[in-house]
N, C-alpha and C positions, 0 to 999 in steps of 0.2 A: 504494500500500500504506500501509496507516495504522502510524503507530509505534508502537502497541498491539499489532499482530499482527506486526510486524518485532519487538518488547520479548518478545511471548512466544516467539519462535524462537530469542533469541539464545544461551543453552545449550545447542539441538543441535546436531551436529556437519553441513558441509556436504553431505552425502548424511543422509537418513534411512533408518529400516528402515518397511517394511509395519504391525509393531506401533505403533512411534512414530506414526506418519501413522494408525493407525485411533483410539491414544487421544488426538490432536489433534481428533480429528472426530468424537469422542465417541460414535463405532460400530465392529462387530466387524473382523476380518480381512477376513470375505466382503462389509459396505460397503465398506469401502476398497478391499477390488480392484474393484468393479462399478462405482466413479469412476473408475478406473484402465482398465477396459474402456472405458467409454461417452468416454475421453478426456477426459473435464472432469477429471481431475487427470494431467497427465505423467507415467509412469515411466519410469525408466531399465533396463532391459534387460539381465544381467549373467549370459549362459549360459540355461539353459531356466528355471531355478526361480530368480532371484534379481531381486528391483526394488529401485531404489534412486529415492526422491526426493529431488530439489534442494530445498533450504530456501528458496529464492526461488520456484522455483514452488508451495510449500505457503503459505507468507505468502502469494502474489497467491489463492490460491484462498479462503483463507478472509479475506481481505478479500472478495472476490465475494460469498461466502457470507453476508457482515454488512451486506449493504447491502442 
């Protein structure tokens, strides 16, 4: 992970919400969950309606994404 995308992480809090992670990714709610289906970004699972991502697993993704 490059220290640009760990630098721009470090104000959110250790779980993300769906919103945060889709304006990281610079697309809607319905991007963000379709990387969230297709598996290329991990969610956490929290009841029927709620995801939570790791800030570790959103920096390694969009380091991916930058390379």
């Amino acid at each position: 992970m490059s220290d640009d995308t760990a630098d721009q992480l470090t104000d959110y809090p250790e779980l993300l919400t769906l919103e945060e992670v889709a304006g990281l990714l610079g697309t809607d709610l319905a991007g963000a969950l379709t990387l969230t289906g297709n598996r290329s970004l991990r969610a956490l699972e929290i009841g029927a309606s709620i995801r939570r991502y790791r800030r570790e697993d959103v920096a390694e993704f969009l380091a991916q994404r930058s390379t």
